[in-house]
C-alpha positions in Angstrom: 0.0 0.0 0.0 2.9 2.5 0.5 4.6 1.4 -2.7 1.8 1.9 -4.8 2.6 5.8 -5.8 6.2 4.8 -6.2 6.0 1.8 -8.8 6.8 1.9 -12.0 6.8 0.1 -15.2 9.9 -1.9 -15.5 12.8 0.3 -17.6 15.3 -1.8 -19.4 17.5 1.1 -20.4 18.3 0.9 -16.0 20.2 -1.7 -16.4 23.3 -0.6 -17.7 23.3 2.4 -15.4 24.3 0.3 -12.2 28.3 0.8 -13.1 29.5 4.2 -12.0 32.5 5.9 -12.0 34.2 4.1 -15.4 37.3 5.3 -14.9 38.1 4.8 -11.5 37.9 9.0 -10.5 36.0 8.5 -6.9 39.4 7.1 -5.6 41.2 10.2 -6.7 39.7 13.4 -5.7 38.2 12.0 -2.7 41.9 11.8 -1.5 42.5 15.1 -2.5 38.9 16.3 -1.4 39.4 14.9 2.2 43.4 16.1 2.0 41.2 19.1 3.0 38.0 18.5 5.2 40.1 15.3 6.8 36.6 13.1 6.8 34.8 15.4 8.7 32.3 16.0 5.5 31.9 13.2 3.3 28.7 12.5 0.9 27.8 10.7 4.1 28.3 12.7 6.8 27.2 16.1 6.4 24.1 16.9 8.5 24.9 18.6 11.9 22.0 16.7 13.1 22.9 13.9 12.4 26.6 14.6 13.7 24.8 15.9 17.3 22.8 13.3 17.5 25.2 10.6 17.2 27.6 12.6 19.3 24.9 12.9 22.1 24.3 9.1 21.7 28.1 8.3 22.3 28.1 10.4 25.3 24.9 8.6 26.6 26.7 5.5 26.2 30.0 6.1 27.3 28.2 7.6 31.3 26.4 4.2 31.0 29.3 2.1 30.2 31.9 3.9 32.8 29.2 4.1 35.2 30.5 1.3 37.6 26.7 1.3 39.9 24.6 0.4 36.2 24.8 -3.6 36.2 23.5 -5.5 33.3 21.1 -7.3 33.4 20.9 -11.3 34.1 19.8 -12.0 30.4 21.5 -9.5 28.6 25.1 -10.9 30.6 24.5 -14.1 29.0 24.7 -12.1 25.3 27.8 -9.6 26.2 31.0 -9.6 28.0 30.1 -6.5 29.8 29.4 -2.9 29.1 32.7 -2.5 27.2 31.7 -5.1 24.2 31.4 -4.0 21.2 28.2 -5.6 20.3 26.3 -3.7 23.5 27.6 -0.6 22.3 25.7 -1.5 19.0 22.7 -2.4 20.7 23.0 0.8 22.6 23.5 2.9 18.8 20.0 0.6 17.4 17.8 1.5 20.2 18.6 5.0 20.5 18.3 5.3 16.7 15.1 3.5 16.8 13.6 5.5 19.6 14.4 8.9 18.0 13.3 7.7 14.0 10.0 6.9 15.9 9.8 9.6 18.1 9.5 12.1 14.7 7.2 9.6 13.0 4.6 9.8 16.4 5.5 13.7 16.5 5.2 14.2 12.3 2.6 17.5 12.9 4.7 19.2 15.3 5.7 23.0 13.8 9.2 22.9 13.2 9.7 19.3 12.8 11.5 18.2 9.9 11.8 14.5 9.1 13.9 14.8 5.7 17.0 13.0 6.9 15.9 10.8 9.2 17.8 7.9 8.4 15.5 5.2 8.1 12.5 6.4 8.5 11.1 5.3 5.4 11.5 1.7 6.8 10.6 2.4 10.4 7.1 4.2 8.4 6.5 0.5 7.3 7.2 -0.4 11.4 4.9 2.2 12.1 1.8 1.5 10.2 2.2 -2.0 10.5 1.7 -1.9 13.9 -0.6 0.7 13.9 1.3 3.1 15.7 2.9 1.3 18.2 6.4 -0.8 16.9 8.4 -3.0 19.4 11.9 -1.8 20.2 13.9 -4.4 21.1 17.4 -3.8 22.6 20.3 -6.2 20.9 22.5 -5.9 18.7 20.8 -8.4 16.2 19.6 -7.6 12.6 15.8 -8.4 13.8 16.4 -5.4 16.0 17.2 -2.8 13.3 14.8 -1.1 11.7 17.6 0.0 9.2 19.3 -2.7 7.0 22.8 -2.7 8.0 21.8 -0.2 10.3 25.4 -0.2 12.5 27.0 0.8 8.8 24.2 2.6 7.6 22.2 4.6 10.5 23.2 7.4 11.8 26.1 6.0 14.0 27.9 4.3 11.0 27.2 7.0 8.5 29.1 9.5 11.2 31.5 7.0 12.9 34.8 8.5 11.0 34.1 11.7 11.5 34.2 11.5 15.6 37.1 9.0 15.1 39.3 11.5 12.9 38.5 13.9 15.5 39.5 11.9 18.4 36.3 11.0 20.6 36.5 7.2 20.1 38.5 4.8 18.2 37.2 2.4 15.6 35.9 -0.1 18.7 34.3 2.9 20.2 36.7 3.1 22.9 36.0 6.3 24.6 39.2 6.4 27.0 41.2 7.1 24.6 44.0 10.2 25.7 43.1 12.6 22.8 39.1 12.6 23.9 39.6 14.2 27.8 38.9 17.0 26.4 36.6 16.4 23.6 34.2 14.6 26.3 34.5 17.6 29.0 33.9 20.0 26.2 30.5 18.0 24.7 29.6 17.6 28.6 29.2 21.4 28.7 27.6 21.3 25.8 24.7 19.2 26.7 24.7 20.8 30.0 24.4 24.3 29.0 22.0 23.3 25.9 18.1 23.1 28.0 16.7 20.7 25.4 19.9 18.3 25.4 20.1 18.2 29.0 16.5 17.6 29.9 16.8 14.8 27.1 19.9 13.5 28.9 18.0 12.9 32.3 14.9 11.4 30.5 17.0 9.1 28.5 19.6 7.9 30.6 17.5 6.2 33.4 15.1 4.7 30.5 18.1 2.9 29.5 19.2 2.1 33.3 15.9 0.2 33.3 16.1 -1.3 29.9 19.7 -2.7 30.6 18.4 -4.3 34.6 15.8 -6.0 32.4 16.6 -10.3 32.9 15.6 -10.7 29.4 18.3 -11.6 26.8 17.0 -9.1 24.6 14.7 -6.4 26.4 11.3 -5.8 24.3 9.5 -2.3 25.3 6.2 -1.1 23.0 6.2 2.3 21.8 3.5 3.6 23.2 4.8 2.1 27.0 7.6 4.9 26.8 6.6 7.7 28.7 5.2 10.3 26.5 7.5 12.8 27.9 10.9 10.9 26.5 9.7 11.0 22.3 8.7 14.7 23.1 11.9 15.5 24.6 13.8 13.5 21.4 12.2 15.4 18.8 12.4 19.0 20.7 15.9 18.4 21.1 16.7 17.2 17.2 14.4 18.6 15.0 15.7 20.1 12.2 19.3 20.5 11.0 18.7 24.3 11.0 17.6 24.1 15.0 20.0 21.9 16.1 23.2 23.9 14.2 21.8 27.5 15.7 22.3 25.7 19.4 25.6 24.0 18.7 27.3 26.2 16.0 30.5 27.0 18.2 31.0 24.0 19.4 31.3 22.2 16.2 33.5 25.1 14.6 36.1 24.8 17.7 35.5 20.8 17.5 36.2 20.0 13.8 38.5 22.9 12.8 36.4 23.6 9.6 36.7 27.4 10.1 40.4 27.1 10.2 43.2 26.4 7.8 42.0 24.9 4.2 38.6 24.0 5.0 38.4 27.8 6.7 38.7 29.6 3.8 36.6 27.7 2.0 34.3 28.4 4.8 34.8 32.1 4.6 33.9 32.1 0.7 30.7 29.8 1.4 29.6 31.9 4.5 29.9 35.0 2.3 26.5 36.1 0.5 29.3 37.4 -2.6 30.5 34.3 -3.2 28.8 31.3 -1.5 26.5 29.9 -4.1 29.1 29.9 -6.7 30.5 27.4 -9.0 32.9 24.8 -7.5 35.9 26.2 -9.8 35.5 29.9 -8.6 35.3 28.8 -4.9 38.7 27.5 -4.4 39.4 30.7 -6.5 38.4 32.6 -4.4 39.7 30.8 -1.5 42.9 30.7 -2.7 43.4 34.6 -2.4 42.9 34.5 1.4 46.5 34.5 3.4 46.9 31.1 4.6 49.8 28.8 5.7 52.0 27.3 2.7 50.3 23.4 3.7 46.9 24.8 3.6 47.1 26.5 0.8 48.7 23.6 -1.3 45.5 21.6 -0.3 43.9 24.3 -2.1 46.2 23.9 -4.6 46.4 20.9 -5.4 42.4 20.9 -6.1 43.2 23.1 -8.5 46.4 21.4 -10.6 44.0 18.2 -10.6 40.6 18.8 -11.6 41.5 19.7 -15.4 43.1 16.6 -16.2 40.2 14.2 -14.5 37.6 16.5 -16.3 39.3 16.6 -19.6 39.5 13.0 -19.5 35.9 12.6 -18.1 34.7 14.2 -21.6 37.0 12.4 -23.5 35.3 8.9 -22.6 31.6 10.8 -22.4 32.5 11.5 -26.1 33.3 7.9 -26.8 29.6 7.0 -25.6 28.2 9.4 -27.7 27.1 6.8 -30.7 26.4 2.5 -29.8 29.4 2.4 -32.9 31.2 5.3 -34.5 34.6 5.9 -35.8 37.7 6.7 -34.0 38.4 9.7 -36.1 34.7 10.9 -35.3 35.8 11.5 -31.7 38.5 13.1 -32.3 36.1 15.5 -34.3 34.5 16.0 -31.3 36.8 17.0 -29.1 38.1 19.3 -32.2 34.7 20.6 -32.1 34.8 21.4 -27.9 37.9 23.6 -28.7 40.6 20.6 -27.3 43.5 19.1 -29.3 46.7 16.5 -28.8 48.1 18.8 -26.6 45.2 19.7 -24.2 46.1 16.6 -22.0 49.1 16.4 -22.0 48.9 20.2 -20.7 46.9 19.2 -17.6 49.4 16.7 -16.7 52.2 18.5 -16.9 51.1 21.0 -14.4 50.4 18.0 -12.0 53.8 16.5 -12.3 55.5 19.8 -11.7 54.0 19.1 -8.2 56.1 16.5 -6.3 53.9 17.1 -3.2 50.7 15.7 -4.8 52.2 12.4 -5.0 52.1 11.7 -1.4 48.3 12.7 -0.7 46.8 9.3 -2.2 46.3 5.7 -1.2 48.4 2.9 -3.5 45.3 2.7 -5.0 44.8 5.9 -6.2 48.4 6.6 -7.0 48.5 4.2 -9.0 45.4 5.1 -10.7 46.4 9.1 -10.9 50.3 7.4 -12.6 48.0 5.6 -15.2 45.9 8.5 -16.2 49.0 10.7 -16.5 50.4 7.8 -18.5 47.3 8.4 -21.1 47.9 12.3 -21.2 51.2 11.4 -22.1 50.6 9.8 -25.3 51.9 11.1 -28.4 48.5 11.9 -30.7 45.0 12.1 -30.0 44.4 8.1 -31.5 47.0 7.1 -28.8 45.8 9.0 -25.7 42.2 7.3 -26.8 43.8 3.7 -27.1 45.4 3.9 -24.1 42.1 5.7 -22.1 40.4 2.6 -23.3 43.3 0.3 -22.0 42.8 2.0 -18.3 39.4 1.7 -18.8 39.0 -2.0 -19.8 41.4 -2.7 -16.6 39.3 -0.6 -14.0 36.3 -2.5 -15.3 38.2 -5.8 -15.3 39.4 -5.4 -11.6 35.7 -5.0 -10.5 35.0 -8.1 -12.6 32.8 -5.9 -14.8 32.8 -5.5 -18.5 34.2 -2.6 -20.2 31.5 0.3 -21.1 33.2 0.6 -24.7 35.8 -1.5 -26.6 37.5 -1.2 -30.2 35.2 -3.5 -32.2 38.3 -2.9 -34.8 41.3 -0.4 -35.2 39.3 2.6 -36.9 36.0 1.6 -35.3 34.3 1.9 -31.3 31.2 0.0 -29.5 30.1 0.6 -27.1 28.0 -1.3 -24.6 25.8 0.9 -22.5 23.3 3.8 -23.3 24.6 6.3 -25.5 25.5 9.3 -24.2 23.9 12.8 -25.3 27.3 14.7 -27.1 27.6 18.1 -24.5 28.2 21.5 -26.0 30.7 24.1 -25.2 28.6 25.9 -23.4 28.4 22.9 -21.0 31.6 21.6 -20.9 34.0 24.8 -21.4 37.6 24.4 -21.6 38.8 24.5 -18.2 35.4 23.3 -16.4 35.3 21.3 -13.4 33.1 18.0 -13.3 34.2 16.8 -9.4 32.7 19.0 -6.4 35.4 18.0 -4.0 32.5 17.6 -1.1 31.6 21.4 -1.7 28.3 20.8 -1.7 27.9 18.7 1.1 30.0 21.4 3.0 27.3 23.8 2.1 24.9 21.8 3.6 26.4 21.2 6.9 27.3 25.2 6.5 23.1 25.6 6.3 22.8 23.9 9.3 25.3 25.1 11.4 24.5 28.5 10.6 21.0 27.6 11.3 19.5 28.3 7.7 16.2 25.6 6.7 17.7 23.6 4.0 
């Protein structure tokens, strides 16, 4: 019944569209991309509610856990090695989530409530009506009990684990006593204690659990609608919307993740200014490039900018070679003629990126060795070559992911290709010089929105 205004007729032409990335890019300027926000903002993770939420969560967990007066329970000892396993710490994560995804669903009406990105609460809608308003939580660790698929990798917890690791709260166990996060826990202490709705969620929450954990069950069962009503209110008043949540923790996250500062900060600046912060990808790091900055920030910057020509020249190159299910080689190279390139315009990008020595230490082997082999094609002699060997690099990306190559030489003067054709761009749309790879700028401009406590 909730499907129903979602189906659609079958489309064969889907299909081909489940390979991405052909050429093996992502690997690339994601490594220089996060040279910069140093996985604080990933596709991800960029929603400060979601980042405050699972930062409360942790810090609800880790008073629990160190708390040596909270016992566990008689069933739930036969399921963990005490507080400090790993898989109660996921149980923890599940039921929180679980309680807060359903908490907006029962509180949907409420003025300024906003449930677009909730994660999972398209699934925990199913939960909902199903049960006609009142789902089971069930605290384990267990796949029955998530109401997200791969919820520990996928909810809210997984989706903004690396970012509190990078930062220093926990470790990849969740290990909170780690020497790096003293401070980190005494500073997001007196954050909760100083924000009204965090703190009056924190003493609703925390003996809930206490009472959920001295359960004898193995895996404690509780009914929605047996949590008292105060507790979902309290959830939803404290998270609900980005825009809220970032105007009550703004500071905190700016002196917590170091955004503001160094490369990221003057990408902040440009973004934060009205002048400039709706502009092109390209003409941001242009314009954060004329702010002073220290010589490492600004070859983050710089880097950005030596790297993007080459992946985006190459990126039209191959979207050309999809333009026609068969065509001639020589009709490529008419147009890329026509898109004002020639022999030389790769071979132009790639110089200025070997110029760099520094940029070869930023990437995993992976991508290294990926960047070497697309340097490798701008290096070719003529435009025939630089397309043979594009296809070469292409064929063995493909082949590594034991996938078959979008487009192949059905003979030496003649291409195939193997997917959808792709519509030939203009000029206009792909100008010499253009940038194809957003280097996580837009998703900085969402978490920006929040923090700054604009509606998305």
């Amino acid at each position: 019944m909730l499907l129903n205004a979602f189906l659609t007729e079958y489309d064969e032409s889907l299909g081909n569209e489940l390979n991405i990335d052909p050429l093996g890019l992502q690997v690339i300027w994601s490594g220089f991309g996060q040279q910069i926000f140093q996985n604080r903002i990933s596709s991800i993770s960029n929603d400060i509610r979601n980042f405050t939420l699972n930062l409360f969560n942790h810090f609800l967990i880790k008073s629990l856990v160190e708390d040596d007066s909270i016992a566990l329970g008689s069933g739930l000892k036969r399921v963990y090695d005490g507080k400090h396993d790993l898989r109660f710490k996921h149980a923890c994560l599940v039921y929180l989530e679980n309680l807060y995804v359903y908490s907006v669903i029962a509180h949907e009406n409420t003025a300024g409530l906003e449930s677009t990105g909730v994660l999972g609460i398209s699934k925990a809608r199913r939960g909902w009506f199903d049960s006609t308003g009142n789902p089971s939580l069930t605290f384990s660790h267990v796949p029955e009990a998530q109401v997200l698929a791969r919820q520990t990798l996928l909810g809210v917890s997984g989706r903004y684990k690396t970012p509190l690791v990078e930062m220093g709260f926990f470790d990849r166990h969740y290990r909170y006593n780690l020497p790096t996060a003293t401070v980190l826990w005494k500073d997001a202490d007196a954050l909760i204690s100083i924000t009204p709705t965090l703190s009056r969620l924190y003493n609703l929450l925390r003996p809930h659990l206490q009472d959920l954990l001295a359960n004898s069950r193995s895996q404690p069962k509780i009914n929605f609608q047996d949590i008292p009503a105060t507790l979902p209110e309290a959830l939803v008043e404290a998270f609900p919307s980005s825009a809220a949540v970032g105007a009550r923790t703004c500071g905190f996250w700016l002196s917590t993740t170091d955004l503001d500062r160094g490369a990221p900060g003057a990408l902040y600046n440009v973004l934060s200014s009205p002048k400039h912060g709706d502009g092109a990808v390209a003409n941001v790091f242009e314009e954060a490039m004329k702010q002073p900055l220290p010589k490492d920030a600004q070859r983050k910057l710089v880097h950005v900018r030596l790297l993007e020509p080459l992946l985006s020249e190459l990126d039209l190159l191959f979207h050309l070679m999809l333009a026609e299910k068969s065509q001639p080689v020589k009709t490529v190279w008419q147009r890329w003629k026509a898109l004002g390139r020639n022999a030389s315009t790769l071979a132009a990008c790639a110089a200025a990126i070997k110029a760099d020595s520094s940029m070869t230490t930023v990437l995993s082997t992976t991508g290294q060795a990926r960047l070497q082999g697309l340097l490798n094609v701008a290096g070719q002699g003529d435009a025939d070559a630089q397309m043979d060997a594009l296809l070469s690099y292409h064929a063995f990306i493909m082949e590594n992911r034991g996938q078959s190559p979008w487009v192949t030489r059905a003979d030496s003067k003649q291409l195939k290709i193997h997917v959808r054709p792709r519509s030939e761009p203009t000029l206009a749309e792909r100008p010499l010089g253009g940038w194809v790879h957003q280097y996580y700028i837009p998703q900085f401009r969402h978490f920006l929105a929040g923090l700054h406590g604009v509606a998305a």
